[in-house]
C-alpha positions in Angstrom: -18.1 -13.6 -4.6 -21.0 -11.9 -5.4 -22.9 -11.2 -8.9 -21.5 -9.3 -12.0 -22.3 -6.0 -11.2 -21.3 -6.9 -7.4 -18.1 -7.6 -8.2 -17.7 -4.1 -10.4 -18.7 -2.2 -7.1 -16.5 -4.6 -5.5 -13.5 -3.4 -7.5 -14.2 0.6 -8.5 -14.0 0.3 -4.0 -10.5 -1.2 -4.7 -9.3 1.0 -6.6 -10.9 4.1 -5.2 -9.2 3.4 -2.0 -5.9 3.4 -3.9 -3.8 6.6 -2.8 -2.7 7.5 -6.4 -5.8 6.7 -8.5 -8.4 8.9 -10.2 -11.9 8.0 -12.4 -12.5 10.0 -15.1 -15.5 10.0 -17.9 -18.8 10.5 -18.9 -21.3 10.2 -15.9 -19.2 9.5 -13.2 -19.8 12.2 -10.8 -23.5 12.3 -12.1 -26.4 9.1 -13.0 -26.1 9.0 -16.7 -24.6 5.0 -17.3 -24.9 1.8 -15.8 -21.2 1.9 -15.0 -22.2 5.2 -12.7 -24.0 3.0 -9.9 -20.5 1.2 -9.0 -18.7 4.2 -8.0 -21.3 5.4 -5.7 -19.0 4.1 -2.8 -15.7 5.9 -4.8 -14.9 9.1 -2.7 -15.7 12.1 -4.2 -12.5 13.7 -5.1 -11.4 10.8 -7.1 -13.8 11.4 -9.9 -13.3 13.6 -12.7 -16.2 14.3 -14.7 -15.8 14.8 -18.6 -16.9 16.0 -21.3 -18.4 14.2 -24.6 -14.8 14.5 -25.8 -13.5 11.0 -26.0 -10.3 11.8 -27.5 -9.3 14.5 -25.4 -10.1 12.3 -22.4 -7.8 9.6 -23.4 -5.0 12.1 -23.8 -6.0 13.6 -20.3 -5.4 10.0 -19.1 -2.3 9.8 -21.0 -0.9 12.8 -19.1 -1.8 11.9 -15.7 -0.3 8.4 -16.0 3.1 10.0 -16.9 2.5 12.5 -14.0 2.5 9.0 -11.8 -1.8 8.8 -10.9 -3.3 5.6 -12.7 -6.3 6.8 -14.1 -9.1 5.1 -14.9 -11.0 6.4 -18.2 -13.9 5.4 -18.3 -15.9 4.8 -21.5 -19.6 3.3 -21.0 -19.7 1.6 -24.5 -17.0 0.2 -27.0 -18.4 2.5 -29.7 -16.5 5.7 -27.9 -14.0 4.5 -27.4 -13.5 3.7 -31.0 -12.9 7.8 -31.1 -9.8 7.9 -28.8 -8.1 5.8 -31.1 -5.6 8.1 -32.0 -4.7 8.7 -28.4 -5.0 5.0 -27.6 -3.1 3.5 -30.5 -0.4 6.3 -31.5 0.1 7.1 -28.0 -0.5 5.4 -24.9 0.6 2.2 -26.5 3.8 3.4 -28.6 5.1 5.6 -25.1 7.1 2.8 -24.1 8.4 2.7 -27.6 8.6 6.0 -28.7 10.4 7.5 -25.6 13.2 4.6 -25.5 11.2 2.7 -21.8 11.3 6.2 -20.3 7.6 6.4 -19.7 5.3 2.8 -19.7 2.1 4.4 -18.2 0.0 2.5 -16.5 -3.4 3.1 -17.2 -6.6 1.1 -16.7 -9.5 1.5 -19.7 -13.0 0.6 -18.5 -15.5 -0.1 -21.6 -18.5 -2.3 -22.2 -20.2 -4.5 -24.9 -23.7 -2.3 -24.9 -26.6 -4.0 -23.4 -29.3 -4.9 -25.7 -32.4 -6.1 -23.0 -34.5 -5.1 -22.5 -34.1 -2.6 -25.4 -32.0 -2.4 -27.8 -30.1 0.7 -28.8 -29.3 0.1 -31.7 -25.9 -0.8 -34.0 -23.9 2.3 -32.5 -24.1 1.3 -29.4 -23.6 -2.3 -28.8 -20.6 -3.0 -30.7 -17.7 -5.6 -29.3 -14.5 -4.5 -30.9 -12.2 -6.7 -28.9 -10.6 -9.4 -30.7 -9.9 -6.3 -33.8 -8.2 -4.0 -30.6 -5.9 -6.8 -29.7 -4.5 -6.9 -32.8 -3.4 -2.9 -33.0 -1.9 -2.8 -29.5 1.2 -4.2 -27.8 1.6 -2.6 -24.7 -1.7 -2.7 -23.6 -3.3 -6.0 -21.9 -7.4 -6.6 -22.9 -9.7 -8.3 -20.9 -13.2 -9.5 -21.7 -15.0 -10.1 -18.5 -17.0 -12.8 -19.1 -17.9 -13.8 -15.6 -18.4 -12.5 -12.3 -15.7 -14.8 -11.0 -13.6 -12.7 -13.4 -13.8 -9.5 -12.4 -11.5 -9.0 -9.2 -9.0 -10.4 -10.3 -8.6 -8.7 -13.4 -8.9 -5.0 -11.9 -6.7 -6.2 -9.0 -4.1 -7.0 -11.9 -4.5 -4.1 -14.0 -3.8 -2.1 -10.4 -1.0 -4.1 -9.2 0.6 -4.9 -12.4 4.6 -4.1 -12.6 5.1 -4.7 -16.2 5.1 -1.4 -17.8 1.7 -2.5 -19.6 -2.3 -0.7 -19.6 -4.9 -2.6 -18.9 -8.3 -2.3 -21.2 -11.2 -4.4 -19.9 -14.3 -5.2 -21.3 -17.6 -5.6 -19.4 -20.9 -7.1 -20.8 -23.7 -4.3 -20.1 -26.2 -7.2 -20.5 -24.8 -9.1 -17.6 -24.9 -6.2 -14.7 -28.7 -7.7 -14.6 -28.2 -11.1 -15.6 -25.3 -12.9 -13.9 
C-alpha cells in the first residue's frame, strides 16, 4: 500500500482500465487540480473535459449512467459540488424511485475537503459537507477517505458494486502531501 495520493493514482488506473468507464470534470484532460496528477496514467479517451458548469455536468453523468458507462464526475472541492444539487438530490438519487427500479445508475462522485497548507483558500473552498449530504440522499453510498489504507477499497467497491446504489467519496486535499 502506498501513500494517500498513491493509492488515488492507484485507483483512477483501476478504473481507467475498466471497459465501460469515463472521467469527466474540471481539469482532467488539462493541470488545473490536485486530483489532475492521478489520472496522468488514465488513457486518453476516457476523459471528458468540462466546463465550469457543475450542474450540467452532473446531469451529463446522469445520462451516461442510464446509457450503461459509469462515469466518474469529478468535482475538485465540496463547494461545487454543492451546485449540482439539483441534479444530485432530485435526480440521480430519486431514479430508482421515480422510474419504479427501472434505472439505479451507477455512478461514482469524486470530491475533496479543500486543502488549507500551505495556504489557505479561503471559506469557499474548504468546506466538508458530508455528514449534511448523508442525510438528503438514499441511494447514494458516501465515503470519507480518511486513510490511505482506505482508498482501494472504497473505489474498488463503488466500481464493482451490484446494489443499484452511487457511490460519492470524499478525499482530504490536505493529505495528498501529508499521509
Amino acid at each position: 500500500m502506498g501513500n494517500y495520493f498513491d493509492e488515488l493514482k492507484r485507483s483512477m488506473d483501476y478504473l481507467g482500465e475498466q471497459p465501460d468507464t469515463l472521467f469527466l470534470g474540471q481539469a482532467v484532460e488539462y493541470k488545473g487540480t490536485a486530483m489532475t496528477n492521478t489520472l496522468k496514467d488514465v488513457p486518453q479517451n476516457k476523459l471528458l473535459e468540462m466546463p465550469v458548469d457543475e450542474e450540467m455536468q452532473m446531469g451529463i453523468t446522469n445520462g451516461l449512467a442510464i446509457g450503461g458507462t459509469v462515469p466518474i464526475s469529478i468535482y475538485p472541492r465540496w463547494n461545487f459540488l454543492l451546485l449540482t444539487m439539483n441534479q444530485l438530490i432530485n435526480h440521480l438519487d430519486k431514479m430508482p424511485v421515480f422510474s419504479h427500479g427501472e434505472y439505479s445508475p451507477k455512478v461514482i462522485i469524486r470530491t475533496s475537503i479543500g486543502s488549507q497548507r500551505p495556504l489557505h483558500p479561503q471559506a469557499q473552498h474548504v468546506g466538508d459537507y458530508t455528514d449534511g449530504m448523508r442525510l438528503m440522499v438514499e441511494n447514494i453510498e458516501i465515503i470519507r477517505l480518511d486513510e490511505p489504507r482506505d482508498i482501494f477499497p472504497a473505489y474498488y467497491k463503488a466500481y464493482n458494486r451490484t446494489d443499484g446504489k452511487s457511490t460519492l467519496l470524499v478525499e482530504w486535499g490536505d493529505y495528498y502531501g501529508e499521509k
